[in-house]
C-alpha positions in Angstrom: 22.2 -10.9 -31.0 23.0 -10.0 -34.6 23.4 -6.4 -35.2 23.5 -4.2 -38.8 25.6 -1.4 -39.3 22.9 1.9 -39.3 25.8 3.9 -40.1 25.9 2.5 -43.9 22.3 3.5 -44.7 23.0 7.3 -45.1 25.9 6.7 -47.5 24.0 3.9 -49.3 21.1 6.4 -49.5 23.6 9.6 -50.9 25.4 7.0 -53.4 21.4 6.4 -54.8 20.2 9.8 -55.1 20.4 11.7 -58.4 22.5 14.5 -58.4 19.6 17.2 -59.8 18.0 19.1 -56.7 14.3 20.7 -56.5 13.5 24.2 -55.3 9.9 24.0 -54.1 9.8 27.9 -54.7 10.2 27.6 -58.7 7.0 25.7 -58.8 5.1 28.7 -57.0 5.6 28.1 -53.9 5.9 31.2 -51.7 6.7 31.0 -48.2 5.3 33.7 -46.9 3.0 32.1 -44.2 0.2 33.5 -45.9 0.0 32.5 -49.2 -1.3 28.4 -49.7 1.7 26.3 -50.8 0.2 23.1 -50.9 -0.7 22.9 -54.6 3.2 24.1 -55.5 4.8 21.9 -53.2 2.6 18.7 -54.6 3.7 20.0 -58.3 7.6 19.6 -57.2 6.9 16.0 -55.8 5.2 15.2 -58.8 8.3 16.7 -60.8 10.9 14.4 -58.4 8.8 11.5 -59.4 9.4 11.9 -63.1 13.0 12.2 -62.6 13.0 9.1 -60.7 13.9 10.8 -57.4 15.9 14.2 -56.6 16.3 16.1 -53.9 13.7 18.8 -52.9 14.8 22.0 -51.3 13.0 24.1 -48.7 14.6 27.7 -48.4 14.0 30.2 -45.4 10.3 30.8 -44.9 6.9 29.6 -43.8 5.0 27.1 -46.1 1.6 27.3 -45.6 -0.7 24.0 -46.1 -4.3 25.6 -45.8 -6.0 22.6 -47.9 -8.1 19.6 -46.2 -5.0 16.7 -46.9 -3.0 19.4 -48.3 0.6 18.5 -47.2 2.9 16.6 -49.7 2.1 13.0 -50.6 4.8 10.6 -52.4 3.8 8.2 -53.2 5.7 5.2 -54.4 8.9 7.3 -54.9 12.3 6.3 -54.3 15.6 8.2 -53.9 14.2 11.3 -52.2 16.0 13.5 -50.1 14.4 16.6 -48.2 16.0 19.9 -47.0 15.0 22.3 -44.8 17.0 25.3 -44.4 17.2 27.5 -41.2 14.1 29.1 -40.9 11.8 26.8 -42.9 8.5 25.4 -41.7 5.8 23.4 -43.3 2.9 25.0 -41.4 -0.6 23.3 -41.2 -3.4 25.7 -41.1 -5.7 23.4 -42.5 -8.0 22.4 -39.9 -11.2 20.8 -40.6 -14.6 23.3 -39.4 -14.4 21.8 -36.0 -11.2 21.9 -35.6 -10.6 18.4 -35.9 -7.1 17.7 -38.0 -7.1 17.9 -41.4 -4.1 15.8 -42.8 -0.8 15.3 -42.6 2.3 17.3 -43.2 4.7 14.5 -44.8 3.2 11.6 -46.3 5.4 8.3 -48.0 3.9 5.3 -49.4 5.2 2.1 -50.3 6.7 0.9 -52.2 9.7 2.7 -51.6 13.5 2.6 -50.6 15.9 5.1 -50.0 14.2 8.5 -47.8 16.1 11.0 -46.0 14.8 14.0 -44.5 16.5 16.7 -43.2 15.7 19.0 -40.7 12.2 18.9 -41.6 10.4 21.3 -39.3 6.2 20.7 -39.3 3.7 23.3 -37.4 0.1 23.3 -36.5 -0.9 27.1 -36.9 -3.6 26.2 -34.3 -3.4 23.0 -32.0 -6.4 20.6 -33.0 -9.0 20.6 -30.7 -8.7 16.6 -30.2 -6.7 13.9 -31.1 -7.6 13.7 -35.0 -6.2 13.6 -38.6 -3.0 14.6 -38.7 0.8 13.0 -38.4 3.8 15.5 -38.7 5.6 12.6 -40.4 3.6 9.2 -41.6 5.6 6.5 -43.7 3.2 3.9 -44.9 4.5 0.5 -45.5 3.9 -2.6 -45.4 5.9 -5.9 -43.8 7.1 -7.6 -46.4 10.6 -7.5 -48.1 9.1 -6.3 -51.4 6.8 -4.0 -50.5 8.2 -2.1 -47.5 9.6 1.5 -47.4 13.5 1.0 -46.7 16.6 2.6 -45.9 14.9 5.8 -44.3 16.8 8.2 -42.6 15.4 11.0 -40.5 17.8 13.3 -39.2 17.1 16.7 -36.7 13.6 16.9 -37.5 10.8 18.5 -35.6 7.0 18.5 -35.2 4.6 20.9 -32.8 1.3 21.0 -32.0 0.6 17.8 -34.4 -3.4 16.2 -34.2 -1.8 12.9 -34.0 1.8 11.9 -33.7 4.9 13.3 -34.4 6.4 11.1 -37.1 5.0 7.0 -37.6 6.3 5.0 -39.2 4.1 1.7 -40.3 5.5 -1.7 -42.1 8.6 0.0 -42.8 12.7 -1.2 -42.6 16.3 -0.1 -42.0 15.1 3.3 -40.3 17.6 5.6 -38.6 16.1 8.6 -36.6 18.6 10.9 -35.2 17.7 14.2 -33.2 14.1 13.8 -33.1 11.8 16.2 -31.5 8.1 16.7 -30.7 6.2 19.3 -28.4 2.5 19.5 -27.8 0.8 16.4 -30.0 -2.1 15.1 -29.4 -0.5 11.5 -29.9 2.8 9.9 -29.6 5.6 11.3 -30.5 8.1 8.5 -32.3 6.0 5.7 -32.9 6.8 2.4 -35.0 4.5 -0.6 -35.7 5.8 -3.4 -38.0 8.8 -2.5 -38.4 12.5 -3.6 -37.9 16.1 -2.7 -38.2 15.3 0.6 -36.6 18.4 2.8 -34.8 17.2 5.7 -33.1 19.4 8.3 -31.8 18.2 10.7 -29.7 14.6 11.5 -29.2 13.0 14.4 -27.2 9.4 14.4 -26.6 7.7 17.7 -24.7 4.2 17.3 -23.6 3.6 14.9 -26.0 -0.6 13.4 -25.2 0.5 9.7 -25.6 3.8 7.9 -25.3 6.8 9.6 -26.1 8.6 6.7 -28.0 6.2 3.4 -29.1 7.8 0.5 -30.1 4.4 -0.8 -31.2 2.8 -4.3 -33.1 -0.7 -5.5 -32.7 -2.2 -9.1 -32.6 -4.6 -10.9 -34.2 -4.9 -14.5 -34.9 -3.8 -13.9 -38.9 -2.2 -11.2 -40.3 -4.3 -7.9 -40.7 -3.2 -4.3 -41.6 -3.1 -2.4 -45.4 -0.6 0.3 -46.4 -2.3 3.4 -44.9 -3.1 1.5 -41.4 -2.1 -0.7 -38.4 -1.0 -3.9 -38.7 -1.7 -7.1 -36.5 1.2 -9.9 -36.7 -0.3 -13.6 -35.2 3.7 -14.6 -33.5 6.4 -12.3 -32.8 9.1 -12.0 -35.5 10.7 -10.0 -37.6 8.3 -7.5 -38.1 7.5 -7.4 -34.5 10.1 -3.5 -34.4 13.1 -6.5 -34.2 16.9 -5.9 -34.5 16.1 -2.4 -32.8 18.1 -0.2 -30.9 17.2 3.5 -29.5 19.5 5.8 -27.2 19.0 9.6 -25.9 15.2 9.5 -25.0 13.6 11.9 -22.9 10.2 12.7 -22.8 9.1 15.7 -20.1 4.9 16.2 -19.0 2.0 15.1 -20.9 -0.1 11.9 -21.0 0.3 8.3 -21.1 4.2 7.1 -21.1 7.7 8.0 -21.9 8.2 4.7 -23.9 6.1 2.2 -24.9 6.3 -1.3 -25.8 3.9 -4.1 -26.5 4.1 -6.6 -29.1 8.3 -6.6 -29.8 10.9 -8.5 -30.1 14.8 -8.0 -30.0 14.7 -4.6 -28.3 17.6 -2.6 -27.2 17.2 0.8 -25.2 19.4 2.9 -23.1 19.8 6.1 -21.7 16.7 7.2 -20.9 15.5 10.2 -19.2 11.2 10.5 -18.0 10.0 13.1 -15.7 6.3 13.6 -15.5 4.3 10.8 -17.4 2.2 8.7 -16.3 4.6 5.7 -16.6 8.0 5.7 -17.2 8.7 2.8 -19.6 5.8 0.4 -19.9 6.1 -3.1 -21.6 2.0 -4.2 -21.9 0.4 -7.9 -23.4 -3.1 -8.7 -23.6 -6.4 -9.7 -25.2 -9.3 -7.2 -26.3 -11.3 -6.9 -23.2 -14.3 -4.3 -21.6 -11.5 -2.0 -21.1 -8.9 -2.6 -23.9 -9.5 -1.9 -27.5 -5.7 -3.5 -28.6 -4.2 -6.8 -28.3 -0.1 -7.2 -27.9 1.8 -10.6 -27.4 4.5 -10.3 -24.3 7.7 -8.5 -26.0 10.7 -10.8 -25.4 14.0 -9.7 -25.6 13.7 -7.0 -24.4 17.2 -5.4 -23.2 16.7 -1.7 -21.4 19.2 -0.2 -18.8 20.2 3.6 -17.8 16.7 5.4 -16.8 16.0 7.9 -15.1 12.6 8.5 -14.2 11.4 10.9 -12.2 7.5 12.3 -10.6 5.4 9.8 -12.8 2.7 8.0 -11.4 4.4 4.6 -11.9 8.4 4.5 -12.7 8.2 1.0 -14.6 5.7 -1.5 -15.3 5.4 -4.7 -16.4 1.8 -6.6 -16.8 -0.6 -8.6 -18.9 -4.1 -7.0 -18.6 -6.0 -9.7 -19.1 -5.0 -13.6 -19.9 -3.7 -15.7 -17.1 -0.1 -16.7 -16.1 -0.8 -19.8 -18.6 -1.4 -18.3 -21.5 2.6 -17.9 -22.7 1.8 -15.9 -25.6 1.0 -13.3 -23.4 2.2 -13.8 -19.9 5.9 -15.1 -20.8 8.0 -12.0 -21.2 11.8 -11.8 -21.8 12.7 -8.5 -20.1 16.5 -7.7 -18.4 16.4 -4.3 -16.9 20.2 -2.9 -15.3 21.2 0.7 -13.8 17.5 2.0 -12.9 16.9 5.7 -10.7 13.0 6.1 -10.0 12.1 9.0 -7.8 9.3 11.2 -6.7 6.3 8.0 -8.2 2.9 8.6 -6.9 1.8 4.9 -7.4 4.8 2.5 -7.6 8.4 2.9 -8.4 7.7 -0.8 -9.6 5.5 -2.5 -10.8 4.7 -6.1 -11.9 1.5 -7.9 -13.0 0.5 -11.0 -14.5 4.3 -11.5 -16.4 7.0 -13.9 -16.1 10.7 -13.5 -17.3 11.6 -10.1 -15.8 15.3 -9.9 -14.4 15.8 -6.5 -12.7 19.2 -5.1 -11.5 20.8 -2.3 -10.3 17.9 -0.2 -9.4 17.6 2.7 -6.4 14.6 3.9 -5.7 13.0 6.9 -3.3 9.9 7.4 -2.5 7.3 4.8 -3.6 6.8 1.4 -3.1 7.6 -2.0 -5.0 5.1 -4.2 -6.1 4.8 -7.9 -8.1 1.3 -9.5 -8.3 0.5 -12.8 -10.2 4.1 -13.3 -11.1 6.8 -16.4 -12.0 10.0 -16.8 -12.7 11.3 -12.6 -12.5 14.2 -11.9 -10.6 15.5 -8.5 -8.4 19.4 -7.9 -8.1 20.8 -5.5 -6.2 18.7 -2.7 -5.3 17.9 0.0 -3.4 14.5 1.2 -2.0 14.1 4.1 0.2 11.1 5.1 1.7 8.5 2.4 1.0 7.8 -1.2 1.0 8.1 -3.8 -1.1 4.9 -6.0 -1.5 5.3 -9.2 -3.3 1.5 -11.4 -4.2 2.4 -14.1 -5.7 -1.7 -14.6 -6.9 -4.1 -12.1 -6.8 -7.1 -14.4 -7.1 -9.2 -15.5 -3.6 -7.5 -18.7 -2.2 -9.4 -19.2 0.9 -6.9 -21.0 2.8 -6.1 -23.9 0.5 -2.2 -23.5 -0.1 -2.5 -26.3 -3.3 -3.6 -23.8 -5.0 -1.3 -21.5 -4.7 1.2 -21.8 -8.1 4.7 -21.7 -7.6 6.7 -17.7 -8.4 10.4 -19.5 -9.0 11.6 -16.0 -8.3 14.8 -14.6 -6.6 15.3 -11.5 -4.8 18.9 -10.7 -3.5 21.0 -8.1 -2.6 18.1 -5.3 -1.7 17.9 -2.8 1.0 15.0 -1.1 2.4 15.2 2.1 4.1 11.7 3.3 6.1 9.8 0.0 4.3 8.9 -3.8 4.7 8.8 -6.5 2.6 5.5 -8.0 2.4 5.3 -11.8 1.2 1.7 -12.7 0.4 0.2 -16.6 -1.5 3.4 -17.0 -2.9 5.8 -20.3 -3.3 8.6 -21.0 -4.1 10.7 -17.7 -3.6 14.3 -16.9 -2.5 15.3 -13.8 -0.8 18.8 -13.5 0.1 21.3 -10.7 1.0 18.1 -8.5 2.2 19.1 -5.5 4.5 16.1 -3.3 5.7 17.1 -0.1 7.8 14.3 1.4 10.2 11.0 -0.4 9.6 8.0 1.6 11.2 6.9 -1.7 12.8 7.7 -5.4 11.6 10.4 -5.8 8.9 9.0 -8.8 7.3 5.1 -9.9 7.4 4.1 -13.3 5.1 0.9 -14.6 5.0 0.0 -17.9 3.2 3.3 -18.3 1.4 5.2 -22.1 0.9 8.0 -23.9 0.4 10.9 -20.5 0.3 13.8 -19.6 1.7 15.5 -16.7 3.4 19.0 -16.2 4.1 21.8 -13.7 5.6 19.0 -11.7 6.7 19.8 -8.1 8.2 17.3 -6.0 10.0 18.4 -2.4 11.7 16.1 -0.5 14.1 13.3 -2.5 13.8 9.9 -1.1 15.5 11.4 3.1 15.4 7.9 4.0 15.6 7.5 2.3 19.2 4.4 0.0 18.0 2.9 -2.0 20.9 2.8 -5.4 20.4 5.5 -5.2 17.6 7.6 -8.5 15.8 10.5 -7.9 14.0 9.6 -11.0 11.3 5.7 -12.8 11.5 4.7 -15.8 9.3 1.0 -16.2 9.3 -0.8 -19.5 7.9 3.1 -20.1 6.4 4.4 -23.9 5.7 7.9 -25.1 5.0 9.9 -21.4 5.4 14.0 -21.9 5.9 15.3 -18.5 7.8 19.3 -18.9 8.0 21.6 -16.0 9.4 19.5 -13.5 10.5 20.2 -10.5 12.8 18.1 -8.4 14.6 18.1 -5.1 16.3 15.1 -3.2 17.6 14.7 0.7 18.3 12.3 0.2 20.6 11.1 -3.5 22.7 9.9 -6.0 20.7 7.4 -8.8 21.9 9.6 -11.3 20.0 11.9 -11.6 16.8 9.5 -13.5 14.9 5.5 -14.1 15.6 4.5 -17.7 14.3 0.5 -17.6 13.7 -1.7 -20.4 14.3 -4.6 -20.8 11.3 -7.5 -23.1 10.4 -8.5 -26.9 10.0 -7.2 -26.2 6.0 -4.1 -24.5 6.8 -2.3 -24.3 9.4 1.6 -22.6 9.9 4.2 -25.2 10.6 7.4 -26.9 9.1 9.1 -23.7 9.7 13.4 -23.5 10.6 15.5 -20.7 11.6 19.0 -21.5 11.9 21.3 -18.8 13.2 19.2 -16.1 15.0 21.5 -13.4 16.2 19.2 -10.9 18.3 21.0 -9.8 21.5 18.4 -9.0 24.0 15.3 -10.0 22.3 12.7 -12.5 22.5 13.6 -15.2 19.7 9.7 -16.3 19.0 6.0 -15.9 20.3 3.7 -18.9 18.6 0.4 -18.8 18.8 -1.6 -21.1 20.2 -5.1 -23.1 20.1 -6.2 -26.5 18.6 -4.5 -25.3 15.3 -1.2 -24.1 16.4 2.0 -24.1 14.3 3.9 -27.1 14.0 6.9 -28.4 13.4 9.1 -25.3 14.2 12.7 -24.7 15.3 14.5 -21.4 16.5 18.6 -22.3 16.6 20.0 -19.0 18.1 23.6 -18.0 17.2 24.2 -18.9 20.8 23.0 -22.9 20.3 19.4 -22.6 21.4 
């Protein structure tokens, strides 16, 4: 993956940038928090684009933008650089009657090149009643070479109480944030759509209402979007937020996600930090349906590793909301998690739906279970779940017993322990688990029902059956054909009525074809099959000890 050098666009931008500076308080501005700036501070933008660009200069003091889209537009001006001292705010107390938002603070239009801003500090007076009018920070662009905004630097900035996001930034390229913060919007905090070549460095988000970071780029058939909106790209490119990378998030309380992506391509993200969201780090594809106003292709790849997330409803999740496992446009992702910690989830720690192409490694886990639905081709590698299950359906949809309709996952899970969980395999084919370790399992360890043509190996379950169960198996296979169990050893906290329960099933489907080579449970039962007129078939039980 070809990387640029973000560290050359501040130097490239100082080299541009006249030498005159701009005091917005010698065109009448005040600062005084009471008096309305908005007119003054306009009259200095329009004096920086007559000199072809300058630097503008915001000394100690509150600016006060009580005008209806009142904060300072440039439009079309290059070389700009902005500087807020200690102690100066831009504050918005321009909100409409009903207390909707009424603008924005900064505003850029392209064409541009060459914007740095410095800790810029933008205030709502009064927090908007709802999400409304009103960006802290909103670059306008457009994706295309030669009419983009480019080379944009924003350094230690800061946005409360916005009616939309924090700072977004639209059809715009070679963006460096560093030291980004946002408290109390209504929106997202960092958002990009149609971008690319972005480095980001740090972002803290604090109750924002929507994601904390969005790496963000719609769908539609043909290209849609105008400078001043959204745009909608048909196939992921280089305007899909490509050639990215973004370090030092953390985002604490509020709604929707820490980070967000749908719709991107060549995506690197690391050490981040999500406590109280409702997800972690989502990546999302999908059509407009009943319940989804946006489109996204599947984001491919898509590199994230060192999270923490902590108390969210899910930790990290993975789906398509509405096409089918073949539609690849949407449902063939390119995601490599590595180093995960999710804690203290009130729906899963993990979660995967509809998607292909997810590799996941080095993950612990506490508290919540693991789940994969409608999935192919994703793998799990080395990890760690305490204190739930892990439930793996490899289709959601209603088979009724017919196991040629069941798709084949081409999915590998190894090295993973379970502590006080299960696995539970259900319609799936063609999966691997190997190296699986699972430590005190209420009842049964494993349960699979209707799943084909998979293997298990080195197998190692401890204290099986601690809550004393009646009637307890350490392993059943229900309505299960063509399983391979090698090296597996047993040991029960309490009697077992076997190792493994073998289920009977119907005229359509019936368990059978089923070997377990190398069963090492001392004192137990090795099987119990059930019987009847459709009884398994075709099954062997090799102990360690030759029988």
């Amino acid at each position: 993956m070809k990387r640029i050098s973000f560290a050359l666009f501040p130097a490239l931008l100082a080299v541009s940038l006249p030498l005159s500076g701009l005091d917005v308080k010698t065109f009448g501005a005040v600062g005084d928090g009471v008096a309305d700036d908005s007119a003054a501070i306009q009259k200095a933008v329009s004096q920086l684009k007559a000199d072809g660009g300058g630097t503008l200069d915001f000394p100690a003091g509150t600016y006060r933008i009580a005008t209806r889209n009142g904060g300072p537009v440039f439009d079309g001006i290059s070389n700009v650089k902005i500087n807020f001292a200690s102690g100066a705010v831009l504050l918005m107390d321009n909100l409409e009657p009903n207390g909707n938002g009424g603008g924005h603070g900064f505003t850029f239009r392209a064409p541009a090149e060459n914007i740095e801003l410095h800790n810029v500090n933008v205030v709502w007076k009064n927090k908007p009643r709802q999400r409304s009018m009103g960006d802290g920070i909103r670059f306008e662009g457009f994706p295309q070479e030669d009419k983009t905004i480019r080379n944009i630097l924003i350094d230690g900035c800061r946005v409360e109480a916005s009616a939309q996001t924090g700072a977004v930034l639209m059809g715009c390229s070679d963006i460096t944030v560093k030291n980004f913060t946002i408290e109390n919007s209504w929106a997202d905090g960092l958002h990009f759509n149609a971008c690319c070549n972005i480095s980001v460095e740090g972002v803290k988000g604090i109750r924002t209402g929507d994601d904390t970071l969005a790496f963000v780029t719609y769908y539609s058939p043909e290209f849609t979007g105008k400078v001043g909106g959204v745009f909608s790209l048909p196939d992921l490119g280089k305007w899909n937020n490509s050639n990215s990378i973004a370090s030092g998030i953390s985002a604490i309380g509020g709604g929707a996600n820490g980070i967000r992506i749908a719709g991107a391509w060549d995506l690197e993200i690391s050490n981040v930090e999500v406590e109280g969201k409702s997800c972690g780090i989502i990546v999302d594809a999908g059509l407009v349906g009943p319940n989804h106003g946006w489109q996204y292709l599947a984001s491919r790849d898509i590199k994230i590793k060192n999270a923490s997330l902590r108390k969210c409803d899910t930790g990290f999740y993975v789906w398509q909301f509405n096409s089918s496992l073949n539609t690849p446009a949407f449902a063939e992702f390119d995601v490599e998690c590595e180093n995960f910690s999710i804690t203290g989830c009130t729906n899963d720690s993990v979660h995967l739906s509809g998607v292909s192409g997810v590799e996941l490694e080095k993950f612990v886990t506490d508290g919540c279970r693991w789940r994969f639905r409608t999935f192919r081709n994703c793998s799990v590698k080395n990890a760690s779940i305490y204190n739930a299950s892990f439930l793996v359906i490899g289709d959601d949809a209603k088979l009724e017993a017919d196991p040629d309709r069941v798709t084949a996952n081409r999915s590998e899970f190894e090295e993973i322990t379970l502590s006080d969980g299960k696995i539970e395999i259900q319609k799936c084919r063609d999966v691997e688990f190997d190296d699986i370790t699972i430590h005190n399992s209420p009842a049964e360890a494993f349960f699979l029902h209707m799943t084909f043509n998979s293997s298990f190996a080195d197998i190692k379950l401890n204290n099986v059956n601690w809550q004393n169960k009646p009637r307890a198996f350490a392993i059943q296979l229900l309505q299960s054909r063509s399983l391979d169990w090698e090296n597996v050893n047993v040991s029960a906290a309490h009697p077992l009525t076997a190792v493994f329960e073998i289920g009977g099933g119907t005229e359509k489907l019936r368990s059978g074809n089923i070997s377990v080579k190398k069963l090492n449970a001392p004192n137990l039962s090795p099987v119990l099959m059930q019987g009847g007129p459709y009884a398994p078939e075709n099954c062997s039980i090799l102990t360690k000890a030759g029988r």
